[in-house]
C-alpha atoms as one frame of an Amber mdcrd trajectory, in Angstrom:
protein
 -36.909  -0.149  76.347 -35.493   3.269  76.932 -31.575   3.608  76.792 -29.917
   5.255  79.920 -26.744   5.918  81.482 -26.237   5.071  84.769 -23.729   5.169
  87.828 -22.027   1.745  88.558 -21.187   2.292  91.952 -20.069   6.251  93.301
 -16.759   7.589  91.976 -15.078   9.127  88.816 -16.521   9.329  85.350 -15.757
   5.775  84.178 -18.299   4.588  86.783 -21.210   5.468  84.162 -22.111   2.595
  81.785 -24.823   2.468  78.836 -27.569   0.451  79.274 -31.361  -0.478  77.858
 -34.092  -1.139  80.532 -37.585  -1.367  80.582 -39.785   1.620  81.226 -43.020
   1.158  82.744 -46.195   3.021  81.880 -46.688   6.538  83.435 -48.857   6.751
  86.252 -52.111   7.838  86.743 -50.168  12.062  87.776 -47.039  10.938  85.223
 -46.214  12.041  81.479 -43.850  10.040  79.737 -41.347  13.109  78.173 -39.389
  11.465  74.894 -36.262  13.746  75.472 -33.783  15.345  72.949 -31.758  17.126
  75.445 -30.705  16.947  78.558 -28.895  19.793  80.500 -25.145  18.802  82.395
 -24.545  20.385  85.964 -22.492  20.191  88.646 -25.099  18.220  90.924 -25.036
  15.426  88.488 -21.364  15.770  89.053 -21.988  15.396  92.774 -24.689  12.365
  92.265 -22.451  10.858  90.339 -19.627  10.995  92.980 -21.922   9.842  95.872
 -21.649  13.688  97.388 -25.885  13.352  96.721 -28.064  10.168  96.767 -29.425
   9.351  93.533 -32.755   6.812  93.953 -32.830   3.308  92.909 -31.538   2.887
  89.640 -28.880   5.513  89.827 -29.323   7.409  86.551 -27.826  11.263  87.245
 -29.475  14.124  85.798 -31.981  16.878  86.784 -32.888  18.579  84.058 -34.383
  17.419  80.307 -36.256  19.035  77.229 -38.137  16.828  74.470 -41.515  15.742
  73.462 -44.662  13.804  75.754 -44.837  10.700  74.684 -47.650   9.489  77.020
 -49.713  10.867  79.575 -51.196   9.113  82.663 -54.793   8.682  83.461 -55.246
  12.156  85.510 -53.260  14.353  83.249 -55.108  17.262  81.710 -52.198  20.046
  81.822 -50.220  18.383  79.097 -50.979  16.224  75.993 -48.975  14.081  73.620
 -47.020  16.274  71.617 -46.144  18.639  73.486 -42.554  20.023  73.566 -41.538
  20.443  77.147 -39.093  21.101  79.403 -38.754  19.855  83.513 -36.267  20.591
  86.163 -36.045  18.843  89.824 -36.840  15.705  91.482 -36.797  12.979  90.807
 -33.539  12.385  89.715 -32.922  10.229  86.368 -32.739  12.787  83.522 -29.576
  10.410  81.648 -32.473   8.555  79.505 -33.577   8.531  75.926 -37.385   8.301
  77.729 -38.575   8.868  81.096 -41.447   9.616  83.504 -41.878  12.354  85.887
 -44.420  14.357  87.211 -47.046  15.931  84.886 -46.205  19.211  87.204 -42.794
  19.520  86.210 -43.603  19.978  82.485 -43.669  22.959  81.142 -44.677  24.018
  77.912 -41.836  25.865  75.404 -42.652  28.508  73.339 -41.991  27.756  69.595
 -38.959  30.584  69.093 -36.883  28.594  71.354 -34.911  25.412  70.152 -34.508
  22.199  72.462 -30.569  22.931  72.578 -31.131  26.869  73.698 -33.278  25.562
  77.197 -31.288  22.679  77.607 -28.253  25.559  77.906 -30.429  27.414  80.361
 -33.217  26.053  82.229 -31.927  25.075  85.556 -28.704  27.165  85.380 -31.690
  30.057  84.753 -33.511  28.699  87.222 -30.416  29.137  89.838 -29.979  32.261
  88.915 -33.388  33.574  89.945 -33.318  31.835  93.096 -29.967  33.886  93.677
 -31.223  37.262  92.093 -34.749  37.346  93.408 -34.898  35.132  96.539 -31.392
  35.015  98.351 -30.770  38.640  97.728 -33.235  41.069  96.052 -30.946  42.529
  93.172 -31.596  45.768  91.581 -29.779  49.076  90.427 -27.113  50.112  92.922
 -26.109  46.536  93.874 -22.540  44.911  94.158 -22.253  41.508  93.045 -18.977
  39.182  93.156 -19.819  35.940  91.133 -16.722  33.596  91.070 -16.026  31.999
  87.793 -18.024  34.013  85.905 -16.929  32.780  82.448 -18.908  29.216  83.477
 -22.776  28.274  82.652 -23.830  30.026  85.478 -21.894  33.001  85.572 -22.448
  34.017  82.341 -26.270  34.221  82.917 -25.483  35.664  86.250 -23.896  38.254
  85.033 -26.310  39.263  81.824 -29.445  38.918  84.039 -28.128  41.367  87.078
 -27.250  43.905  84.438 -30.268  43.444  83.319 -31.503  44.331  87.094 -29.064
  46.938  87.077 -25.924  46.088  89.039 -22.555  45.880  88.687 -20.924  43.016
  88.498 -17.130  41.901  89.520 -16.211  38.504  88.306 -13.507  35.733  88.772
 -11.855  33.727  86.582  -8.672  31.743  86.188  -7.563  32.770  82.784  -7.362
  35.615  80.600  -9.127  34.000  77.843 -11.844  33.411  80.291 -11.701  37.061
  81.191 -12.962  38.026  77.703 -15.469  35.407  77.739 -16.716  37.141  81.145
 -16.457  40.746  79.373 -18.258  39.557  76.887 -21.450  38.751  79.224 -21.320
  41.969  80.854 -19.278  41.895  84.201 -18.169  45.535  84.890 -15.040  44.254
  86.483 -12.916  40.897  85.961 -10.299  39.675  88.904  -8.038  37.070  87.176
  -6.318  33.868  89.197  -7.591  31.660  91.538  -4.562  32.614  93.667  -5.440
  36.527  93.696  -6.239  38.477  96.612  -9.654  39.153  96.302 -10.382  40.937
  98.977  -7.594  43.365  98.183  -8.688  43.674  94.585 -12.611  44.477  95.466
 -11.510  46.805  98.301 -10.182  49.270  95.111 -12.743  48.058  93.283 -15.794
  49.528  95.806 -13.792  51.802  97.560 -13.301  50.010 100.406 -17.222  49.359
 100.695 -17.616  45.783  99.781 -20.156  43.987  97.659 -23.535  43.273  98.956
 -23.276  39.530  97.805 -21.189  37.230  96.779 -21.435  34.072  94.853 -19.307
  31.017  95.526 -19.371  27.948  93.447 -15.693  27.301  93.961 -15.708  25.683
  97.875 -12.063  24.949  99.104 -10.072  27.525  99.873 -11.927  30.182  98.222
 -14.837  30.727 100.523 -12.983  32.138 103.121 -10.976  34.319 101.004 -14.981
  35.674  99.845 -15.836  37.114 102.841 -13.323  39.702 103.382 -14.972  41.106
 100.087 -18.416  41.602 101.070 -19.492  44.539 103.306 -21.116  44.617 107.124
 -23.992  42.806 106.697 -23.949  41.480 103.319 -24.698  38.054 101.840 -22.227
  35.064 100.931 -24.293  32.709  98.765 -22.184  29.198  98.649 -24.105  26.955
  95.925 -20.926  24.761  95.000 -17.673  23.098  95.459 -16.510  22.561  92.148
 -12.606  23.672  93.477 -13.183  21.047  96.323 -15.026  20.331  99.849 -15.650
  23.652 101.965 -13.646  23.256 105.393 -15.459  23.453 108.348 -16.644  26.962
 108.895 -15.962  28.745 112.314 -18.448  31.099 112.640 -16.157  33.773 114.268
 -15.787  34.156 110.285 -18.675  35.796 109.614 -19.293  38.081 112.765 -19.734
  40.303 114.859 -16.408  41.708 113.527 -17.908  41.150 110.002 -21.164  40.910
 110.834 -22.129  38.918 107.561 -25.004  36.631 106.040 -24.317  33.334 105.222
 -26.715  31.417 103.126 -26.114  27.555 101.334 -29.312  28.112  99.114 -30.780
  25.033  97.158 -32.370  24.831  93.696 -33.248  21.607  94.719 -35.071  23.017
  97.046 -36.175  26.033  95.132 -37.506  23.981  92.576 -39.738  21.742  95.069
 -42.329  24.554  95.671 -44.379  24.306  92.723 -45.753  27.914  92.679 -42.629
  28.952  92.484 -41.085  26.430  89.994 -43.159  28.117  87.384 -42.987  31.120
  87.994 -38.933  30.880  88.062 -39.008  28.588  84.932 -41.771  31.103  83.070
 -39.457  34.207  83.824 -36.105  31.897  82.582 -37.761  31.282  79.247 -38.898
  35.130  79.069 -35.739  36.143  79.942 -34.307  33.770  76.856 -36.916  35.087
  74.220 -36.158  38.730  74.648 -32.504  38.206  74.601 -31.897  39.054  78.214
 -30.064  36.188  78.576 -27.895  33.584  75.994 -27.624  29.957  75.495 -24.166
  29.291  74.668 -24.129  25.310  74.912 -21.454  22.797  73.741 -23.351  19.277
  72.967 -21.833  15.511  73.656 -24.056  12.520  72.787 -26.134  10.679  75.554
 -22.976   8.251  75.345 -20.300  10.817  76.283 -21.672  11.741  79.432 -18.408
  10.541  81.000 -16.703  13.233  78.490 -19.344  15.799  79.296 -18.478  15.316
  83.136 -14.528  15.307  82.872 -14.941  18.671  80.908 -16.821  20.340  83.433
 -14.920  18.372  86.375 -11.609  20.341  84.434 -12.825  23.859  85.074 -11.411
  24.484  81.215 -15.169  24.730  80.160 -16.438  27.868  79.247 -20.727  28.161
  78.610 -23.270  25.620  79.486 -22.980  21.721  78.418 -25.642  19.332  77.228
 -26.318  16.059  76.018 -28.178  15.101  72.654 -30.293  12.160  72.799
C-alpha cells in the first residue's frame, strides 16, 4: 500500500483527502521511486482546480526526489538504491511510493540533500526553458520577471545574473522587495497596482526590456507589454493573480510589434534529450552555488496547507512536502 493524497472532485484545497491504495509492480520500462520529497507548484494548483486534467486516480504533483525501490524487467539505467529525482508526466507525484518511467530518473549527486532539489528541480527546470529556449539570455539583456520574490523568481533572477543581465523585478510588498534584492534583481518595482510601464520606461531609458515574464495572468499581462521594446518577448507561464482575458492581438502589433509566447515545461520536459540536459545543468547550477534552495516543508498531509500558502501569494521561496 502506498499512502497518497488525492483530489475528490476539482475545486479548493479541502477537495484533497488522505488515502492508502495499492501499488502495482513497475513495469517492464518502470522504477518504483520510494520518495522523501516532493516539490509544490502552481500546476498542481491548477490540477487540483480542474484548470489541467489529472489521469485516473487524480493524485496532483509533478515533481518528486527519493530512493528506487524497484526496477522493472528492462531497466538498466537505474538500480535499487539509487537516490533520484524526476520531473513531468505522468502526473501523481502526492504519494509516499510511485512508478514512473525509468527515463525520468535522474541520478543526484551526493553534495545535494533531498530537500535542496525538491526546492529546485522543476522551478530550475522552468527557468532554463525561459533563459535558454524562449529567449537566449546573456550579458546586455533586459529582463522583467513579475513576482520575483516567489520560487521562481528568485532562481530567475540569480541564474540571469549569472548569464549576465539585468534584472527588474515585481513584487507586492516591501518585505518582498528585500527578499528580491537579496537574489540579485538590479531593480525592484513595488505594488501590483504600479504603473509598470511608466516605471521601466525610466528604468531603460525609454528602451524597454527584451523579455518579460508573467506568472501573474489577470490584469497584469496587458499592463506587461507596454514594458517590453519593438520586437521583444512576453513569456506568460501563469495565472496565479487570475484567468488571462482574451487577448486582442492589436495588443501586440504592428504598433508594438511584439513576441508573444505561452511556453510549457510540460512540454519542455517531454523531449527527453532535452529533459536531461535541462535537469543536468539545474543540479550544476545548484552545486556551484549559482543558484539557492530556499524551501519551506509541510508534511505529505498538509498539502491542502501547502496549496492555500502558495494560492495566498504571501509565500516567499519554494515549498515542498516531506514524505
Amino acid at each position: 500500500m502506498t499512502r497518497v493524497i488525492r483530489v475528490r472532485t476539482p475545486g479548493g484545497v479541502e477537495q484533497f483527502e488522505i488515502a492508502d491504495v495499492e501499488l502495482p509492480p513497475p513495469g517492464d520500462d518502470e522504477i518504483r521511486i520510494r520518495q522523501t520529497a516532493i516539490g509544490v507548484n502552481f500546476v498542481d494548483v491548477y490540477q487540483r482546480a480542474g484548470l489541467y486534467p489529472m489521469p485516473p486516480g487524480n493524485i496532483p504533483g509533478v515533481e518528486g526526489v527519493g530512493v528506487v525501490a524497484a526496477v522493472g524487467a528492462n531497466v538498466t539505467s537505474l538500480s535499487v538504491g539509487d537516490r533520484i529525482a524526476y520531473a513531468g508526466a505522468p502526473v501523481g507525484a502526492y504519494a509516499s511510493e510511485r512508478n514512473l518511467p525509468a527515463w525520468r530518473g535522474i541520478r543526484l549527486p551526493p553534495a545535494l540533500s533531498d530537500a535542496q532539489v525538491a526546492s529546485v528541480f522543476v522551478k530550475g527546470i522552468t527557468a532554463h526553458m525561459l533563459l535558454h529556449r524562449v529567449y537566449p539570455v546573456g550579458p546586455g539583456t533586459t529582463i522583467l520577471a513579475h513576482s520575483a520574490a516567489g520560487g521562481l523568481g528568485q532562481l530567475l533572477t540569480r541564474w540571469a545574473l549569472h548569464l549576465g543581465a539585468t534584472l527588474i523585478g515585481t513584487v507586492g510588498s516591501e518585505a518582498k522587495a528585500e527578499i528580491a534584492r537579496e537574489a540579485g534583481a538590479q531593480h525592484v518595482i513595488v505594488g501590483r497596482d504600479a504603473d509598470f510601464g511608466a516605471r521601466v520606461a525610466e528604468l531603460t531609458h525609454g528602451r524597454g526590456v527584451d523579455v518579460a515574464y508573467d506568472g501573474v495572468g489577470g490584469t497584469t499581462l496587458a499592463k506587461t507589454f507596454a514594458c517590453v521594446r519593438p520586437f521583444g518577448v512576453v513569456a506568460s507561464i501563469g495565472q496565479s493573480g487570475g484567468p488571462i482575458p482574451p487577448l486582442d492581438v492589436r495588443e501586440l502589433g504592428p504598433r508594438r510589434s511584439l513576441v508573444f509566447a505561452r511556453p510549457s515545461v510540460m512540454a519542455y520536459l517531454n523531449e527527453a534529450d532535452v529533459y536531461g540536459s535541462a535537469a543536468a545543468a539545474v543540479l550544476a547550477a545548484l552545486t556551484g552555488g549559482v543558484l539557492r534552495a530556499a524551501g519551506k516543508a509541510y508534511p505529505l498531509s498538509g498539502a491542502a496547507q501547502a496549496h492555500a500558502e502558495l494560492e495566498s501569494g504571501l509565500s516567499s521561496g519554494a515549498l515542498y512536502l516531506e514524505v
